[in-house]
PyMOL Python script that loads the backbone (N, CA, C, O; Angstrom):
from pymol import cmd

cmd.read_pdbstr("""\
ATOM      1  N   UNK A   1      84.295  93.954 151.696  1.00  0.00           N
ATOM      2  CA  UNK A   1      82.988  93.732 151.128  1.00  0.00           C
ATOM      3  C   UNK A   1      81.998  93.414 152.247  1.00  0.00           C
ATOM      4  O   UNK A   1      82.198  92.603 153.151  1.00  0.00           O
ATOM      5  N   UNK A   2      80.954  94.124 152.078  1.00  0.00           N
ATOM      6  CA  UNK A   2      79.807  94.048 152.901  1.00  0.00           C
ATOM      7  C   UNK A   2      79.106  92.471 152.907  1.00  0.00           C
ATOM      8  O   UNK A   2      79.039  91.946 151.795  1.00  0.00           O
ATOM      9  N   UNK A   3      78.617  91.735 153.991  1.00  0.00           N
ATOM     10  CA  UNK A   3      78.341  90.606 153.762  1.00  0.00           C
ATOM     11  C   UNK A   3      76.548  91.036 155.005  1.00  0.00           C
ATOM     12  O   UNK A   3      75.556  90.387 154.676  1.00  0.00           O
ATOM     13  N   UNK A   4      76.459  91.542 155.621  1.00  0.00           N
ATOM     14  CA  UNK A   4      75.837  91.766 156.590  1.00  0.00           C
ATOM     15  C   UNK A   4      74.365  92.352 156.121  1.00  0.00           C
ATOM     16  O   UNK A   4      73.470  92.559 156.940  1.00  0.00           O
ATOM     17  N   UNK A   5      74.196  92.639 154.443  1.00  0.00           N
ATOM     18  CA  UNK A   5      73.063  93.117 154.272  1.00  0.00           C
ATOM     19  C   UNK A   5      72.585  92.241 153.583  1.00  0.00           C
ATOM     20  O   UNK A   5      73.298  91.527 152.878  1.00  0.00           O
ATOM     21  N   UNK A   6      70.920  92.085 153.667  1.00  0.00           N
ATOM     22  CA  UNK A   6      69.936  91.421 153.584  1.00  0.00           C
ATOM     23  C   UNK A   6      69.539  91.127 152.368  1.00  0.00           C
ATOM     24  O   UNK A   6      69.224  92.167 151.789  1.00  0.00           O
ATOM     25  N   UNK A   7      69.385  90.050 151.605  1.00  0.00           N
ATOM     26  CA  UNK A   7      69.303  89.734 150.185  1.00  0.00           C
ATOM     27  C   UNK A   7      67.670  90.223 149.839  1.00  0.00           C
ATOM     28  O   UNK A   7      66.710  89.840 150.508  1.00  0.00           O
ATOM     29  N   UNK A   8      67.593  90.962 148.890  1.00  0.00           N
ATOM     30  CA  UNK A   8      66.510  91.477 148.439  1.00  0.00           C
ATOM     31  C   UNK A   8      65.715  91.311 146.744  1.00  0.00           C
ATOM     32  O   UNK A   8      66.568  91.267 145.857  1.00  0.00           O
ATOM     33  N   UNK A   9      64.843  91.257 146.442  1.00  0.00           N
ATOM     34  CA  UNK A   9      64.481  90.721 144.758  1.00  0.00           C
ATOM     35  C   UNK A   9      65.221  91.566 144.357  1.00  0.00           C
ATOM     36  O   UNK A   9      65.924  91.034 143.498  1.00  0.00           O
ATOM     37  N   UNK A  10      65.603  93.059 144.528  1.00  0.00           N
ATOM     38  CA  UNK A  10      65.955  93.917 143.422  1.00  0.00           C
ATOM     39  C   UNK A  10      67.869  93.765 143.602  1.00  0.00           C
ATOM     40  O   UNK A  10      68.618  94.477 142.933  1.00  0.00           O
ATOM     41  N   UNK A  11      68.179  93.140 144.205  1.00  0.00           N
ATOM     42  CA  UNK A  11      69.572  92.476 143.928  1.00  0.00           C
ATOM     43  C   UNK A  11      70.010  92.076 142.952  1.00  0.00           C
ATOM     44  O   UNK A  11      69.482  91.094 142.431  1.00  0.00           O
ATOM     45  N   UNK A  12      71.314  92.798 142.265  1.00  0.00           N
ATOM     46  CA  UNK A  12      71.602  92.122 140.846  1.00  0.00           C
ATOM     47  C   UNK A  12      71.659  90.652 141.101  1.00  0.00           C
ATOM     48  O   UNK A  12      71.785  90.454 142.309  1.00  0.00           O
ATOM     49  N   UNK A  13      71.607  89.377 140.296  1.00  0.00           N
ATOM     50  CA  UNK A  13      71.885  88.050 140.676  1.00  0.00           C
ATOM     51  C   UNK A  13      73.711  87.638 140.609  1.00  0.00           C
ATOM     52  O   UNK A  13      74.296  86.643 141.038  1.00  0.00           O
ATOM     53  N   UNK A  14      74.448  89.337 139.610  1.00  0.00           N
ATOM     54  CA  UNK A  14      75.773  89.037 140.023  1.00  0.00           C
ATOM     55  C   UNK A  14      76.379  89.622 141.113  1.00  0.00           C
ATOM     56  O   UNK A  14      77.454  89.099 141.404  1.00  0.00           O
ATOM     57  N   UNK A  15      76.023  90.557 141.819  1.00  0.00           N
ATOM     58  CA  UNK A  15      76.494  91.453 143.086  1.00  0.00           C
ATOM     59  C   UNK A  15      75.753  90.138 143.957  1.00  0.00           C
ATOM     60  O   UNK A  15      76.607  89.639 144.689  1.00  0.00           O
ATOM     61  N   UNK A  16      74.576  89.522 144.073  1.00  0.00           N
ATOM     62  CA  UNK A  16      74.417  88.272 145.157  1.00  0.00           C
ATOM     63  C   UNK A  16      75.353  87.217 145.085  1.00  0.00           C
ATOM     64  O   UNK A  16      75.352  86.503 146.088  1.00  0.00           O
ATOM     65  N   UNK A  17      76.161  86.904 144.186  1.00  0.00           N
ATOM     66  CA  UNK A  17      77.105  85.722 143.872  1.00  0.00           C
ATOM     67  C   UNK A  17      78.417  86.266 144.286  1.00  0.00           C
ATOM     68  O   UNK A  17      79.238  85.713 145.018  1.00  0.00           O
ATOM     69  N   UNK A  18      78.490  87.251 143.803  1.00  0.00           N
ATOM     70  CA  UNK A  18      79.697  87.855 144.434  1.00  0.00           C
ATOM     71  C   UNK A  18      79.771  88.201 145.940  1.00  0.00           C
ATOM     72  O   UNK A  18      80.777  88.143 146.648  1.00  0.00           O
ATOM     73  N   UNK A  19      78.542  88.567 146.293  1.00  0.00           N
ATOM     74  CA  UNK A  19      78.599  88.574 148.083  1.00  0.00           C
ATOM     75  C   UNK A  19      78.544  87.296 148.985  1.00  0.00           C
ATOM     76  O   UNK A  19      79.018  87.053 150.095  1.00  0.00           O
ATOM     77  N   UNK A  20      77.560  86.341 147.829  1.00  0.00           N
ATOM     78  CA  UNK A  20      77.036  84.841 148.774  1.00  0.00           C
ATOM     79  C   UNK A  20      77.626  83.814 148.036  1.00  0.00           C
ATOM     80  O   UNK A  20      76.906  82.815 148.032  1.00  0.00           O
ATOM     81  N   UNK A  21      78.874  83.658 147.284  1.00  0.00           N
ATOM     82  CA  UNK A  21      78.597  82.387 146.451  1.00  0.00           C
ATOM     83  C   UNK A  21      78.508  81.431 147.035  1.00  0.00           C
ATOM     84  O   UNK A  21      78.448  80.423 146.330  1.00  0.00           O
ATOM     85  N   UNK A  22      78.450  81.205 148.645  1.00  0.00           N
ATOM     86  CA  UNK A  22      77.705  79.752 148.976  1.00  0.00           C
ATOM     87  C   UNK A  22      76.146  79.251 148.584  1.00  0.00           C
ATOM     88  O   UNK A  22      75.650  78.184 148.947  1.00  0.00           O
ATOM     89  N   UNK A  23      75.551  80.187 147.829  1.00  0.00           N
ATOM     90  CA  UNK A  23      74.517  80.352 147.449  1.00  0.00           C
ATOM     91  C   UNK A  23      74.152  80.090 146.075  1.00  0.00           C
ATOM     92  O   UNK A  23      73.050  79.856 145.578  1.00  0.00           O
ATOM     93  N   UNK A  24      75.101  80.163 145.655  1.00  0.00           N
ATOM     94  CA  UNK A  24      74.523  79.277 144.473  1.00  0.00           C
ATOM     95  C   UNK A  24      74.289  78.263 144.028  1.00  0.00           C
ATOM     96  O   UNK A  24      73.843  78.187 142.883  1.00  0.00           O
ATOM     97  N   UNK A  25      74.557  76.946 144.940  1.00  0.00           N
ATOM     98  CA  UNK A  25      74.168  75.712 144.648  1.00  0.00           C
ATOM     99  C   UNK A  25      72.936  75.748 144.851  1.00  0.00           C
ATOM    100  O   UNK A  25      72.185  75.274 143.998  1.00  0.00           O
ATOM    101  N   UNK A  26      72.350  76.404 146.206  1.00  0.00           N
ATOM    102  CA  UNK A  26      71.113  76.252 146.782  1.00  0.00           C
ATOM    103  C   UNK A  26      69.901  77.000 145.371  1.00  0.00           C
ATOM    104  O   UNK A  26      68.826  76.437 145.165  1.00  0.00           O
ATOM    105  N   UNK A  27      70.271  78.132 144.641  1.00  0.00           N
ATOM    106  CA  UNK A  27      69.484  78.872 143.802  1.00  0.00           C
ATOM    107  C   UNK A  27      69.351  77.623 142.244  1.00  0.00           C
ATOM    108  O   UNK A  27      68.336  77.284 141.636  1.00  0.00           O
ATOM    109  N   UNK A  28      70.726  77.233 142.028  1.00  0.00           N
ATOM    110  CA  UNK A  28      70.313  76.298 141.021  1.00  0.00           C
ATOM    111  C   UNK A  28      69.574  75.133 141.480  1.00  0.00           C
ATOM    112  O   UNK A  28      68.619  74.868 140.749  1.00  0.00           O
ATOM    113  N   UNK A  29      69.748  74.280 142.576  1.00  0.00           N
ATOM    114  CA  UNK A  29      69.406  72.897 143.062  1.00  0.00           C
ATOM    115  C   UNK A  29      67.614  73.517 143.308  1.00  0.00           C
ATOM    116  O   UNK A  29      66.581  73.137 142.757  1.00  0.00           O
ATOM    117  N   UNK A  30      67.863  74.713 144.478  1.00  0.00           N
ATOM    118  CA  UNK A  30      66.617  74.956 144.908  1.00  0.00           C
ATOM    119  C   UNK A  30      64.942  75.047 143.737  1.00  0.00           C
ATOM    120  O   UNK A  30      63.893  74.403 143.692  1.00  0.00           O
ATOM    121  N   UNK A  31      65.581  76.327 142.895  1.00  0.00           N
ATOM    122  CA  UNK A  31      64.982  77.465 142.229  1.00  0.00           C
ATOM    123  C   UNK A  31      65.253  77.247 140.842  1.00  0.00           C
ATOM    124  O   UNK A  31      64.466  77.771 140.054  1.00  0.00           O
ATOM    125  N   UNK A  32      66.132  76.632 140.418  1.00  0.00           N
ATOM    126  CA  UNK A  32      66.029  76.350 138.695  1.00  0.00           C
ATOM    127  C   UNK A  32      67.530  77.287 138.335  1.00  0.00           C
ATOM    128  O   UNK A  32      67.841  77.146 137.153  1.00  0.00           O
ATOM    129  N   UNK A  33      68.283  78.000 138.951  1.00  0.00           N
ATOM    130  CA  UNK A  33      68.850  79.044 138.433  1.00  0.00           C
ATOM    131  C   UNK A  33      70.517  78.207 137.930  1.00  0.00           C
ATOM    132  O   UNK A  33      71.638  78.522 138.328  1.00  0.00           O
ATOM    133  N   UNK A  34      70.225  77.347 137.173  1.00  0.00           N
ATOM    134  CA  UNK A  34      71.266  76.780 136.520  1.00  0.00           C
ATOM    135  C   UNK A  34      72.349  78.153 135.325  1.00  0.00           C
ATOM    136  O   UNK A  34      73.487  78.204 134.860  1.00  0.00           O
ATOM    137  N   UNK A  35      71.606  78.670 135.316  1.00  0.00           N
ATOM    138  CA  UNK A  35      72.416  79.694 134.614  1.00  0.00           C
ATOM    139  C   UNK A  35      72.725  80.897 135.218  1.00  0.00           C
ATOM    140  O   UNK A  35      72.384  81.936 134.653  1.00  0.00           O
ATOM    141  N   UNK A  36      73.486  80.942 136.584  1.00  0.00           N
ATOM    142  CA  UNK A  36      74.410  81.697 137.425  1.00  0.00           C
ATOM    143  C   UNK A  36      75.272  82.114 136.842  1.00  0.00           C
ATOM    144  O   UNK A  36      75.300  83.329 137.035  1.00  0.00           O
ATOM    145  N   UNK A  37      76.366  81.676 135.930  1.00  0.00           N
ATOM    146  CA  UNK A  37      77.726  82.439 135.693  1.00  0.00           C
ATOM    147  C   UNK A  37      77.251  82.781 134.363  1.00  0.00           C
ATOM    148  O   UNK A  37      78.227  82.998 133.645  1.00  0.00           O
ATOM    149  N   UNK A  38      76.058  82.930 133.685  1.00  0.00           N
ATOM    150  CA  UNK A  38      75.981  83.210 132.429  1.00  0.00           C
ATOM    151  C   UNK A  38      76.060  84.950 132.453  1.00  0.00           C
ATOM    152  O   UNK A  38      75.897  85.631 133.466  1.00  0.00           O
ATOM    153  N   UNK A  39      76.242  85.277 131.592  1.00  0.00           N
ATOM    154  CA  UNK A  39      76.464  86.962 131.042  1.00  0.00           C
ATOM    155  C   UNK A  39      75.303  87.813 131.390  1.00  0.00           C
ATOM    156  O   UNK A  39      75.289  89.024 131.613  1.00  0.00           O
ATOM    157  N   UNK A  40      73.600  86.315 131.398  1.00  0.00           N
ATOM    158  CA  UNK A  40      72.490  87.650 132.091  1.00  0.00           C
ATOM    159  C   UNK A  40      72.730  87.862 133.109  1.00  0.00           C
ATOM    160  O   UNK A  40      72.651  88.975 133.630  1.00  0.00           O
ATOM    161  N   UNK A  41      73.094  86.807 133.661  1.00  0.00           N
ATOM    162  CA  UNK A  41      73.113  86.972 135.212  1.00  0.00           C
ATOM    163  C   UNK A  41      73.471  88.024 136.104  1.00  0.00           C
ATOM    164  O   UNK A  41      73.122  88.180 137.274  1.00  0.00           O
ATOM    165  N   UNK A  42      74.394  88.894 135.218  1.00  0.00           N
ATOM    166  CA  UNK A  42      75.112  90.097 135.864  1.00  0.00           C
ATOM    167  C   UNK A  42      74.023  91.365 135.450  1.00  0.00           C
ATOM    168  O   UNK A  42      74.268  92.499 135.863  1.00  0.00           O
ATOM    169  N   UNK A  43      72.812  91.103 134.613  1.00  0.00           N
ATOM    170  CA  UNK A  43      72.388  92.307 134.288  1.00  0.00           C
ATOM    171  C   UNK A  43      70.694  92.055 134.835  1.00  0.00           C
ATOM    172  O   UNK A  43      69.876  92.923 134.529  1.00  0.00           O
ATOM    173  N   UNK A  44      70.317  91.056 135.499  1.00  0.00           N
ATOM    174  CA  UNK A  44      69.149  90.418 136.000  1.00  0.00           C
ATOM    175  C   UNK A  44      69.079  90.941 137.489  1.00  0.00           C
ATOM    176  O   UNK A  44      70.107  90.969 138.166  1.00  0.00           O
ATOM    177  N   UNK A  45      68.147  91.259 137.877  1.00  0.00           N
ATOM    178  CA  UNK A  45      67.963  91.177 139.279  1.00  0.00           C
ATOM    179  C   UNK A  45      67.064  89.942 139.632  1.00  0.00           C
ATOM    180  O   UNK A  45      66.066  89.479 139.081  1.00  0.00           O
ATOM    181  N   UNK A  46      67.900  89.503 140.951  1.00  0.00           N
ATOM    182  CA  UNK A  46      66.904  88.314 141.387  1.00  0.00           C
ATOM    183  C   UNK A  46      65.687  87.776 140.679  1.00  0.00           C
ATOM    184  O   UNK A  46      65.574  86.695 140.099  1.00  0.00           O
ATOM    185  N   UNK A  47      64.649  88.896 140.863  1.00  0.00           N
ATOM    186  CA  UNK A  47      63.325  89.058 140.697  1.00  0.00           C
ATOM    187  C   UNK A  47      63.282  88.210 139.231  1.00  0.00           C
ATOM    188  O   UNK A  47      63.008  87.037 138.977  1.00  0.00           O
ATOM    189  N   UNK A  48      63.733  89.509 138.276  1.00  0.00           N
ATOM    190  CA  UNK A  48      63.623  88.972 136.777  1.00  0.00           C
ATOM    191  C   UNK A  48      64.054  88.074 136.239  1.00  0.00           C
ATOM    192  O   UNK A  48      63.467  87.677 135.232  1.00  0.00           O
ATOM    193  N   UNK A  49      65.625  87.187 136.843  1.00  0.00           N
ATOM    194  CA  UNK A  49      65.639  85.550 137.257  1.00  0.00           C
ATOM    195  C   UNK A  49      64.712  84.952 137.628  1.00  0.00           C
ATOM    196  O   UNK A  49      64.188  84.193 136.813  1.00  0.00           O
ATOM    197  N   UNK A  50      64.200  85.041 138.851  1.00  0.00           N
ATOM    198  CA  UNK A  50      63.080  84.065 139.145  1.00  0.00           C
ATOM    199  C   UNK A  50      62.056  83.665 138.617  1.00  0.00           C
ATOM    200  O   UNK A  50      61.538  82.548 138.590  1.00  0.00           O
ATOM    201  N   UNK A  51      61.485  85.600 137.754  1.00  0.00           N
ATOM    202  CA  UNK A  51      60.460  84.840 137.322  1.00  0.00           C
ATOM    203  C   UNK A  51      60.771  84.514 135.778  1.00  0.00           C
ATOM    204  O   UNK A  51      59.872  84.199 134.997  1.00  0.00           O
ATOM    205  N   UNK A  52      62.073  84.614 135.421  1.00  0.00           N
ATOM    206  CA  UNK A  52      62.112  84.003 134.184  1.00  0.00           C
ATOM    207  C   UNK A  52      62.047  82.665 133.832  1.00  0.00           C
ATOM    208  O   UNK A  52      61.886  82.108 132.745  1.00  0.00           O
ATOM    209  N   UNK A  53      62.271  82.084 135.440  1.00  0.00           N
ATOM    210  CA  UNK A  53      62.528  80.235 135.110  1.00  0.00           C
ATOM    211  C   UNK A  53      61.130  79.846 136.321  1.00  0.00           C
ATOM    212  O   UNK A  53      60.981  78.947 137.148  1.00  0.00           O
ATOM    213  N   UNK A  54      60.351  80.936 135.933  1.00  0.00           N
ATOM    214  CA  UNK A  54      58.436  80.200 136.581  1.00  0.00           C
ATOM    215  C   UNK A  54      58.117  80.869 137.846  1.00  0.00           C
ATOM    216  O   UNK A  54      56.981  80.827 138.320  1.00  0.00           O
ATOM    217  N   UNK A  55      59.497  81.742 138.636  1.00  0.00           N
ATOM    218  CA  UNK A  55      58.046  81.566 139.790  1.00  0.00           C
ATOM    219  C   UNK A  55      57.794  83.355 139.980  1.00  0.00           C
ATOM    220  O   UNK A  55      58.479  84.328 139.664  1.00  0.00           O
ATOM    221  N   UNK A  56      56.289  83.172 140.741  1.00  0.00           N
ATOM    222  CA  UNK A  56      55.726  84.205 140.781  1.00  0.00           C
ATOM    223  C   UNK A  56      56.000  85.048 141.471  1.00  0.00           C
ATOM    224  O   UNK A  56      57.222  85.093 141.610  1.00  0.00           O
ATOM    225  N   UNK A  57      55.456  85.836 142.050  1.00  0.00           N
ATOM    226  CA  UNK A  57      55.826  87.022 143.671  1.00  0.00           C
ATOM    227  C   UNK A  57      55.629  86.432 144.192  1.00  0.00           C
ATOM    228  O   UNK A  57      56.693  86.294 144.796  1.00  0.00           O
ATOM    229  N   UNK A  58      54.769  85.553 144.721  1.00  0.00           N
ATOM    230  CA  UNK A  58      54.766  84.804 146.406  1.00  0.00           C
ATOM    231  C   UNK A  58      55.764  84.066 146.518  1.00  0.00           C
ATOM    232  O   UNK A  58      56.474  84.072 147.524  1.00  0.00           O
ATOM    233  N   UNK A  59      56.036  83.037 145.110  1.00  0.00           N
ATOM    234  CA  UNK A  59      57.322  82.539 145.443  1.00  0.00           C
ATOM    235  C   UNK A  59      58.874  82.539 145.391  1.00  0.00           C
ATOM    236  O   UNK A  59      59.723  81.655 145.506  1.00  0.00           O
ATOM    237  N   UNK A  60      58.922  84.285 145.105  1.00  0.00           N
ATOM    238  CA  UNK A  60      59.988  85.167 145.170  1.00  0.00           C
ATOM    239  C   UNK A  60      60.069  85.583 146.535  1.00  0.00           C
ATOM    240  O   UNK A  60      61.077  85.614 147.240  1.00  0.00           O
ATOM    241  N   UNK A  61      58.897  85.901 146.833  1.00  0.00           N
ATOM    242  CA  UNK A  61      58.941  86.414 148.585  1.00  0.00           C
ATOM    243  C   UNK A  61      59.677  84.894 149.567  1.00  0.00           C
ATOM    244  O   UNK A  61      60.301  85.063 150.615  1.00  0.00           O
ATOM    245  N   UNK A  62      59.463  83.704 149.041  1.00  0.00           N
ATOM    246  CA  UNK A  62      59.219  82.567 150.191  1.00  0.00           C
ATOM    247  C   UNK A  62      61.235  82.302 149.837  1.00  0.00           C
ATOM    248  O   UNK A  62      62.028  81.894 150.686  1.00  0.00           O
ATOM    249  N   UNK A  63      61.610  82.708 148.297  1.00  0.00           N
ATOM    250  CA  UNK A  63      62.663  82.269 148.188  1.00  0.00           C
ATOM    251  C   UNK A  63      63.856  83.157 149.176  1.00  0.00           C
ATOM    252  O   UNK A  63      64.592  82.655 150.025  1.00  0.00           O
ATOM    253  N   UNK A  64      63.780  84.670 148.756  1.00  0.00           N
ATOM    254  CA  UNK A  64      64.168  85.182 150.016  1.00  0.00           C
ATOM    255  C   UNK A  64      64.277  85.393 150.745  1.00  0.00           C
ATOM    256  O   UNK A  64      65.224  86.095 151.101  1.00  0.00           O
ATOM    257  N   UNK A  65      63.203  84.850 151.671  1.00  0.00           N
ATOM    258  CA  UNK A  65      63.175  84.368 153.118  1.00  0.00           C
ATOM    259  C   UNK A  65      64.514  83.700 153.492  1.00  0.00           C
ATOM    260  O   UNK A  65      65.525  83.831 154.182  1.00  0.00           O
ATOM    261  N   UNK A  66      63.727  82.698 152.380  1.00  0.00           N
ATOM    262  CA  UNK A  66      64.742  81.408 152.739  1.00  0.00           C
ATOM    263  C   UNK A  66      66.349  81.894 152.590  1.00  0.00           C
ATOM    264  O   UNK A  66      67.080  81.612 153.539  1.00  0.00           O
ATOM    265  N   UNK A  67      66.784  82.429 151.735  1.00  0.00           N
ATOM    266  CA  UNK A  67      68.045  83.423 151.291  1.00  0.00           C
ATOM    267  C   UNK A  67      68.172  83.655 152.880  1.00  0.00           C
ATOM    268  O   UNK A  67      68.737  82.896 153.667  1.00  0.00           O
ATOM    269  N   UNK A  68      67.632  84.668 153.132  1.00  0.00           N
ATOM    270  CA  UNK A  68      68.381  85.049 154.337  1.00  0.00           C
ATOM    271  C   UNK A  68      68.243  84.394 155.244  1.00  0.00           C
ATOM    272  O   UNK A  68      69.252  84.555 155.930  1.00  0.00           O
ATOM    273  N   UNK A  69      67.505  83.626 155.770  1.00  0.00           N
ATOM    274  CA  UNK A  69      66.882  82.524 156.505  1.00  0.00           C
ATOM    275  C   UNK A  69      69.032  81.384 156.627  1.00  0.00           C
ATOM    276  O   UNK A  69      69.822  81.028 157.502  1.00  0.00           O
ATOM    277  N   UNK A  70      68.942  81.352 155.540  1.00  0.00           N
ATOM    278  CA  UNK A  70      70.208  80.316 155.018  1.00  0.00           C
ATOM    279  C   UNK A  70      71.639  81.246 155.654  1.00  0.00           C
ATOM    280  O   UNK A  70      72.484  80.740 156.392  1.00  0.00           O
ATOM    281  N   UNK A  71      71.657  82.405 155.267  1.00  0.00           N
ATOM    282  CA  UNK A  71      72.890  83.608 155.517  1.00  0.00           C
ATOM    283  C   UNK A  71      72.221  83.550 157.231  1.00  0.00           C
ATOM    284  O   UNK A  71      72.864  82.595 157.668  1.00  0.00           O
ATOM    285  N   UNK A  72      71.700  83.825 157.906  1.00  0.00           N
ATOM    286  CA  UNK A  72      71.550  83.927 159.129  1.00  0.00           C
ATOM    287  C   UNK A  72      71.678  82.675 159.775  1.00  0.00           C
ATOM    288  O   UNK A  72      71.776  82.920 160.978  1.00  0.00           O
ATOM    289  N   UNK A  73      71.732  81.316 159.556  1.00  0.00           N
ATOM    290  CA  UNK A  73      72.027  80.059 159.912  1.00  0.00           C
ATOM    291  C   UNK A  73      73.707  79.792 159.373  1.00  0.00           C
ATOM    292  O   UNK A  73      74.697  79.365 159.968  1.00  0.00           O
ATOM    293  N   UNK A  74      73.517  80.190 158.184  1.00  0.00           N
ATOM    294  CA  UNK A  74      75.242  79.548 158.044  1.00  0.00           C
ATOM    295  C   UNK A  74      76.643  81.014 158.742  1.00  0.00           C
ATOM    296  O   UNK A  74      77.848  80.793 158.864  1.00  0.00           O
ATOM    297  N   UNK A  75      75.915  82.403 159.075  1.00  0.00           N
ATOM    298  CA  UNK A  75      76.467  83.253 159.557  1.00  0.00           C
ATOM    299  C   UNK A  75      76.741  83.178 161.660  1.00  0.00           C
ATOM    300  O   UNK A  75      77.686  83.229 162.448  1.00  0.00           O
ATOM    301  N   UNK A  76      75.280  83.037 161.708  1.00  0.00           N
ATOM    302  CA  UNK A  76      75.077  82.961 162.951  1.00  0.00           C
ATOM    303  C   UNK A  76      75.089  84.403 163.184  1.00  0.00           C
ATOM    304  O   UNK A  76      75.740  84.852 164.128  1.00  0.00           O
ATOM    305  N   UNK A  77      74.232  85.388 162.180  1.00  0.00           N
ATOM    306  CA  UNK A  77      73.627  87.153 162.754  1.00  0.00           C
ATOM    307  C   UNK A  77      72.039  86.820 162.178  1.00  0.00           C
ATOM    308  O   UNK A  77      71.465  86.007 161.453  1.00  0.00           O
ATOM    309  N   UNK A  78      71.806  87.770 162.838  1.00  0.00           N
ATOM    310  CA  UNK A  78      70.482  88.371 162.907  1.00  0.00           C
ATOM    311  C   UNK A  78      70.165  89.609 162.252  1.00  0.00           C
ATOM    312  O   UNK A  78      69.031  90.080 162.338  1.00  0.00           O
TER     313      UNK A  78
END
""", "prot")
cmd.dss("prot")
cmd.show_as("cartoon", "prot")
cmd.util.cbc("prot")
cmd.orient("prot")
């Protein structure tokens, strides 16, 4: 499994759990996304998660930053 590509809004939120699950504490604690293992979750992309629990495009853009921002610190790539 590929771990090396870049988390993007149009990412299912279950293909991101399945690639990052160190990441899901940070999406519920961070971002509201307490409902990770639920049944939408596999049919949601990022995006339509995010903004289902409030936030907008800018703060979809700032969250995936941070996403990869987090995978490039806890990986140590670029």
């Amino acid at each position: 499994m590929k771990t090396n590509e870049k988390i993007n809004k149009n990412m299912m939120i279950g293909e991101l759990m399945e690639k990052y699950p160190n990441l899901a504490e940070v999406l519920a604690n961070d971002y509201g996304f307490h409902c990770i293992g639920c049944m939408g979750a596999t049919m949601e992309t990022l995006e339509e998660g995010a903004r289902v629990h409030g936030l907008n495009g800018k703060e979809i853009a700032k969250m995936v930053t941070a996403l990869n921002q987090l995978l490039t610190t806890k990986t140590g790539k670029k």
